[in-house]
C-alpha positions as CSV (number, residue, x, y, z in Angstrom):
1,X,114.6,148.7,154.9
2,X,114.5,149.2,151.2
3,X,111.5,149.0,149.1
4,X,110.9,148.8,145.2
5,X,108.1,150.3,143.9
6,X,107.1,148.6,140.3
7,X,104.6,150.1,137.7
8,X,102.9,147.9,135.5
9,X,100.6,148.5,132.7
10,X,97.1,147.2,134.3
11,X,95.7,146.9,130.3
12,X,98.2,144.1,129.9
13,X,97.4,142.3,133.2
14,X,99.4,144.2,135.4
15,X,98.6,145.4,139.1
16,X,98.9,148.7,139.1
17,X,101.6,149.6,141.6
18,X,103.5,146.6,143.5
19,X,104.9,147.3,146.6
20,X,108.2,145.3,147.1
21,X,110.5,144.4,150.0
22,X,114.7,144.6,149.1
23,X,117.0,141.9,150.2
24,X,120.0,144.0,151.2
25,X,122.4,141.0,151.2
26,X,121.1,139.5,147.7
27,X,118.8,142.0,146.1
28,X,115.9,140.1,145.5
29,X,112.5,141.8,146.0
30,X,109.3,139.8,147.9
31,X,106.4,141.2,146.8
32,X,104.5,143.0,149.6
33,X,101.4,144.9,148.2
34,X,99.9,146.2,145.0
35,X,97.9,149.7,144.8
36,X,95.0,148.8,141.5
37,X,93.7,152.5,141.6
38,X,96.3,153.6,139.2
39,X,95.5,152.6,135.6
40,X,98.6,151.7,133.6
41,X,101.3,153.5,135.6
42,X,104.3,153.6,132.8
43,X,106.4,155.9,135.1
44,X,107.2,156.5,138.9
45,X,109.1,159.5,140.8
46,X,110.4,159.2,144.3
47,X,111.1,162.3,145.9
48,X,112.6,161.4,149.6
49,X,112.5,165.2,150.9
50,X,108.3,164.3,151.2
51,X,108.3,160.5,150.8
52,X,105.8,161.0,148.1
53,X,106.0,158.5,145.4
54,X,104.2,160.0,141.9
55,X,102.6,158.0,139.7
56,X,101.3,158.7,135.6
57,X,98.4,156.8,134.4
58,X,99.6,156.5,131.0
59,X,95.8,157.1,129.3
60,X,93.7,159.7,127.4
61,X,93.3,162.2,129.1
62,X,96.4,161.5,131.1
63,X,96.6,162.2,135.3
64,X,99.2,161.8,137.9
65,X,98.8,160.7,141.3
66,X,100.8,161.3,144.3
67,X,100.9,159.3,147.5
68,X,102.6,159.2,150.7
69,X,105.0,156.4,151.1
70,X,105.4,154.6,154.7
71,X,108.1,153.0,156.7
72,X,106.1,149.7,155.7
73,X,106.3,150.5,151.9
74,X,102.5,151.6,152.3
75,X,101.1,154.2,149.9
76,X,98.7,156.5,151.0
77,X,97.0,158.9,148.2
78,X,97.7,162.3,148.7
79,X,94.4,163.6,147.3
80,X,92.6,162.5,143.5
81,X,94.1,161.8,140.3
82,X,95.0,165.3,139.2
83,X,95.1,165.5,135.0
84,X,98.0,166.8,133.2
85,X,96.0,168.2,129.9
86,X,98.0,166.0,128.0
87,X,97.0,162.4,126.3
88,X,99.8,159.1,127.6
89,X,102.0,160.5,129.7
90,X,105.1,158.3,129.6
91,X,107.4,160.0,132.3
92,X,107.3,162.1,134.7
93,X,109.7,164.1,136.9
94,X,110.1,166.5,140.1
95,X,112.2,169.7,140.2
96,X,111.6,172.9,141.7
97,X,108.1,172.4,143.4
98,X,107.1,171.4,139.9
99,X,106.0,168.2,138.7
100,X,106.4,167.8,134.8
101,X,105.3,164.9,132.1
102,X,106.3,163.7,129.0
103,X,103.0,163.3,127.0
104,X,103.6,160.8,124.2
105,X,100.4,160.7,122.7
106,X,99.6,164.8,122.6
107,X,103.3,165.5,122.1
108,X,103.5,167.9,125.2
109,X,105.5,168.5,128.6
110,X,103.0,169.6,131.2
111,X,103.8,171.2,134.7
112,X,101.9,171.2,137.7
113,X,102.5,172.9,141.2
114,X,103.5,170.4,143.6
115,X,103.3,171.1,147.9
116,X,105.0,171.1,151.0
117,X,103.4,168.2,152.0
118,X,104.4,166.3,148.4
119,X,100.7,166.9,147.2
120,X,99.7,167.9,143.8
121,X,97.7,170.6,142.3
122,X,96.4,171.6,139.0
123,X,95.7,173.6,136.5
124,X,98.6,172.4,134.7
125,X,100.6,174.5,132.9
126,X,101.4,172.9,128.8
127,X,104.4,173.3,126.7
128,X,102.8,171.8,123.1
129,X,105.9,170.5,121.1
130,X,105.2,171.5,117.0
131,X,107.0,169.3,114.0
132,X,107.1,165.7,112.8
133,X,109.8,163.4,111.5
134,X,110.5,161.0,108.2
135,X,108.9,158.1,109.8
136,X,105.1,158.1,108.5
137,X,103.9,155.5,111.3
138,X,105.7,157.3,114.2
139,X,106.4,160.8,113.5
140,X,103.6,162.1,112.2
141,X,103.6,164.3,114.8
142,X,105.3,165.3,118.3
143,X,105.7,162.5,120.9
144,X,107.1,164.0,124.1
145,X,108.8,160.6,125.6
146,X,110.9,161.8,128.7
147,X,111.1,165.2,130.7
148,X,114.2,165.6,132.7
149,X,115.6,168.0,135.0
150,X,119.5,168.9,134.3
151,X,121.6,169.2,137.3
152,X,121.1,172.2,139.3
153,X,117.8,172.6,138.4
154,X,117.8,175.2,136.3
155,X,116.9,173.3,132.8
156,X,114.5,171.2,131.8
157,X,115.3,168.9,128.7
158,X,112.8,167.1,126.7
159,X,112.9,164.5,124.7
160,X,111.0,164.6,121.7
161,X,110.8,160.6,119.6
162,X,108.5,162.0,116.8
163,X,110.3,165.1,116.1
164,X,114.0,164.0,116.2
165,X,115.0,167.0,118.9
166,X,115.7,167.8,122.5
167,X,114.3,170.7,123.6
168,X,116.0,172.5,126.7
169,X,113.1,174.5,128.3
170,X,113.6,177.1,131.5
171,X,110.8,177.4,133.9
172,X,108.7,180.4,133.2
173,X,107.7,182.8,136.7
174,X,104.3,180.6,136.6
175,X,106.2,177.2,136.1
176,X,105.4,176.9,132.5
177,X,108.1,176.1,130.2
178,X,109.4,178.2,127.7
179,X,111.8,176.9,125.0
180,X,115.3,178.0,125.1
181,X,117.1,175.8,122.7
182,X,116.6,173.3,120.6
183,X,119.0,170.6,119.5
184,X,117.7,168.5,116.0
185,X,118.9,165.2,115.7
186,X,119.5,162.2,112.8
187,X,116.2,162.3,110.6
188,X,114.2,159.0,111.7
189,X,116.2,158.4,114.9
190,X,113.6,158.9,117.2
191,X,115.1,159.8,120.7
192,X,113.5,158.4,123.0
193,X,115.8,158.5,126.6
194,X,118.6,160.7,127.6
195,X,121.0,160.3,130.8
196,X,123.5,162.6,132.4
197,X,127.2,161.8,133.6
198,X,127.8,162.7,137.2
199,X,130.1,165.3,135.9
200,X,127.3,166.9,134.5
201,X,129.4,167.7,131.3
202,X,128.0,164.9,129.0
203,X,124.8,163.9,128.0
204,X,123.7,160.1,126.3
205,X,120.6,160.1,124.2
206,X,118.9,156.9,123.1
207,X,117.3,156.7,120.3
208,X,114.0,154.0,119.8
209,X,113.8,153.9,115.6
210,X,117.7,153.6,114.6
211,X,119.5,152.0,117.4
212,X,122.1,154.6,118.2
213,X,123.0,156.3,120.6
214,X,124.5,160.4,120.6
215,X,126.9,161.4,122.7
216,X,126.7,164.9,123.3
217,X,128.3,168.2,125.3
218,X,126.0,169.9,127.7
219,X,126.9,173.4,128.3
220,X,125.0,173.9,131.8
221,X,125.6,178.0,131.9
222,X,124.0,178.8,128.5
223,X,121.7,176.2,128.6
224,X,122.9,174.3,125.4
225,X,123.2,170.7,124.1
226,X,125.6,169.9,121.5
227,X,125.8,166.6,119.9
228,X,129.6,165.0,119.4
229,X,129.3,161.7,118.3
230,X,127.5,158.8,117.4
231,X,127.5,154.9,118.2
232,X,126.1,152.4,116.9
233,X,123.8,150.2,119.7
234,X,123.6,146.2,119.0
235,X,124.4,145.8,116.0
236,X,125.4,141.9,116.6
237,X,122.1,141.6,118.1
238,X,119.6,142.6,115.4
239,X,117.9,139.0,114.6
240,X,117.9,138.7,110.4
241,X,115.0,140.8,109.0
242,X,114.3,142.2,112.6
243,X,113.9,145.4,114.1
244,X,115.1,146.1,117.7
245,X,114.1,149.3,119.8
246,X,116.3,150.7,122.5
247,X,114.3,151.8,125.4
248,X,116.5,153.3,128.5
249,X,120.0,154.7,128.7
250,X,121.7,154.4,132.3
251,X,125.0,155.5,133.8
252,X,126.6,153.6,136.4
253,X,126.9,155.6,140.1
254,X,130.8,156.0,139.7
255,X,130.5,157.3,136.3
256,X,132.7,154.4,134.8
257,X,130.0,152.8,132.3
258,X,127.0,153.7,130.5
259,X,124.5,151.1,129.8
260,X,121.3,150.8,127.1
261,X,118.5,148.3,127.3
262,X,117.2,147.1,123.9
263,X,113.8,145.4,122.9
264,X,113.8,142.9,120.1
265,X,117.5,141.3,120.9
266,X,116.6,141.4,124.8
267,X,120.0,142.5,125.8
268,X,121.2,144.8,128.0
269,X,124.2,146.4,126.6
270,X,127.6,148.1,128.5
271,X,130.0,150.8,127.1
272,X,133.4,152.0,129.2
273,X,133.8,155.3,129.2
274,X,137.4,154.3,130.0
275,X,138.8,156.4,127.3
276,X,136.6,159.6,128.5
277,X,132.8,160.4,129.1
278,X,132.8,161.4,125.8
279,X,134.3,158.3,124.3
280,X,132.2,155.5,125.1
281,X,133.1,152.0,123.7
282,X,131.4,148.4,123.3
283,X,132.3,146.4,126.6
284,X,129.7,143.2,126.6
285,X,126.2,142.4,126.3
286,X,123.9,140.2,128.8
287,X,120.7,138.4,128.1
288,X,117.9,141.2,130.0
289,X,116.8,138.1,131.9
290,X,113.4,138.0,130.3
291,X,111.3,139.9,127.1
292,X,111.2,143.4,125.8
293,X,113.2,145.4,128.4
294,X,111.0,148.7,129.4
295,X,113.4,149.7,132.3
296,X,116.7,150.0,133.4
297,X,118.1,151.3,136.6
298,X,120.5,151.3,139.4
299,X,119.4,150.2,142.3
300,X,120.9,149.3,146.3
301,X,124.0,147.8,146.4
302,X,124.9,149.0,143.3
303,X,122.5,146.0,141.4
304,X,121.0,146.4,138.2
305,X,116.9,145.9,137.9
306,X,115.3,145.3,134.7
307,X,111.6,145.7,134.0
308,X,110.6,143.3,131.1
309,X,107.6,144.0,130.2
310,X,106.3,141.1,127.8
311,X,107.4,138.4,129.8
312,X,106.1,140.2,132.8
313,X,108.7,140.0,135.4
314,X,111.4,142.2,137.3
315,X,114.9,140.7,137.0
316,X,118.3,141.8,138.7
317,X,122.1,141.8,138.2
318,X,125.2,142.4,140.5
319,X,127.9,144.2,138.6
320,X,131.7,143.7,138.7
321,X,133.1,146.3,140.2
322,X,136.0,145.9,137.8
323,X,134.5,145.1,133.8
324,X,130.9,146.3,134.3
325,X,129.4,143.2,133.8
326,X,125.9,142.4,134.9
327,X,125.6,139.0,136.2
328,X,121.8,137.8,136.7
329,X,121.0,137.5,140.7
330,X,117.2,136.6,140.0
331,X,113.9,137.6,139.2
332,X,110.7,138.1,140.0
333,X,107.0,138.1,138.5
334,X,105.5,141.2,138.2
335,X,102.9,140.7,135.3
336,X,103.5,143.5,132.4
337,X,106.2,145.8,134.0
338,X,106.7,149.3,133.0
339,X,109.0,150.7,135.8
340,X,110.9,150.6,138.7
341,X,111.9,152.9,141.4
342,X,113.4,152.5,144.7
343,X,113.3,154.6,148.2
């Protein structure tokens, strides 16, 4: 049995954490349960060594809370809400017997010692990101948006929206992060979401204030992240007069397609990486099923799930195994969705 576990933001209406079942044959989810205690969880983690599902509270001051995760879908809390010393965490991520999050609102990455058992302990350890960008209502100042572990384990990359950079951090003896290089972006972009291809080689950032995304090289041995090229994201899409905000990059399992969601149009967009990992080019666009697409990711069966937030519901796609394309399966209401992960 598969289960989907779906944050929503509870100061929109949301539940908390909903607990759903996973059609194998179709993909629909049944909602099962919801877990309230959690205010406004904007990001999940799964980590299936422990079954321990982590959740942010995206508030000020921030927390994270771990929990054990049942055969039945059933969470069980692992201890209290543990804070991160960091306002809005947006996303959060395990590596290493560390947890980290991206704080959006104090512009920080914060670590925190996580146990055999899945548990989580404090004092955190903070990385404070310094700088602002030419945007005055959103880069005043740093905005951490998304902390991610490279593969193998031996980086940490974060992405920075109000300071135009990714910054690729190693783990300090202590599990703080200390800065090891730092790769500046297009002024005013605003990076919001990065992914990795399977071969580890390339790297897609997403950026939130100039619908691009920037394809870059990712030099695992020294550490280093070199941007290559740029393309444009929905540019047919943009209504007259309208902005649109890209929200979550996503490469497909076999490494054949990379995919972004974008707010404003409500599309979910597909590039084939046909022509190379590091060529990526235009190969359709779907309706996200809903409003103001928050989440994108793979999920059993190879399926597409997409939390849209504003129009509060979960909706999913089978993919042709041949062009890419999403085709909508169905949805469900889940009231203000943030997130979605699956174990």
């Amino acid at each position: 049995m598969h289960w989907a576990y779906i944050g929503s933001f509870t100061s929109g209406g949301g539940r908390g954490i909903t607990v759903a079942a996973v059609d194998p044959a179709t993909g629909a989810l049944t909602p099962h349960t919801s877990v309230a205690t959690v205010v406004n969880p904007s990001s999940l983690a799964f980590a299936p060594e422990t079954r321990t599902l982590y959740a942010v509270a995206d508030t000020d001051p921030g927390t994270v809370t771990a929990f054990r995760a049942g055969a039945d879908g059933s969470l069980t809390p692992l201890g209290p809400p543990v804070q991160v010393a960091g306002a809005g965490p947006t996303h959060l991520a395990v590596s290493g017997g560390r947890l980290f999050t991206a704080n959006y609102g104090s512009g920080s990455v914060s670590g925190l010692a996580v146990g055999p058992d899945g548990s989580v302990t404090g004092p955190p350890a903070v990385l404070a990101h310094h700088g602002a960008g030419p945007d005055p209502e959103r880069q005043r100042g740093p905005h951490a948006h998304q902390v991610l572990p490279a593969p193998g384990g031996r980086w940490v990359l974060g992405v920075d929206l109000g300071t135009d950079a990714v910054r690729v951090c190693a783990p300090g003896p202590s599990g703080e992060l200390q800065v090891h290089t730092e790769t500046v972006l297009r002024a005013g972009s605003g990076p919001r979401h990065l992914a990795f291809h399977p071969d580890g080689e390339e790297v897609y950032v997403l950026h939130e204030l100039e619908p691009q995304m920037t394809v870059c090289r990712w030099d695992g041995a020294a550490g280093r992240l070199e941007p290559l090229a740029e393309v444009a994201v929905d540019p047919e899409g943009v209504p007259a007069g309208e902005r649109v905000y890209p929200s979550v990059v996503a490469v497909s399992p076999d490494g054949r397609f990379v995919r972004a969601a974008v707010r404003g149009s409500n599309r979910i967009l597909t590039f084939s990486l046909a022509d190379g990992p590091g060529k990526p080019r235009p190969a359709g666009a779907v309706d996200c099923g809903g409003v103001w697409p928050r989440d994108l990711v793979a999920g059993p069966g190879g399926r597409l799930y997409v939390a849209n937030e504003w129009s509060g519901d979960v909706t999913w796609f089978d993919v042709d195994t041949e062009s890419g394309e999403p085709r909508r399966g169905g949805a469900v209401e889940v009231p203000a969705a943030a997130c979605v992960v699956f174990a």
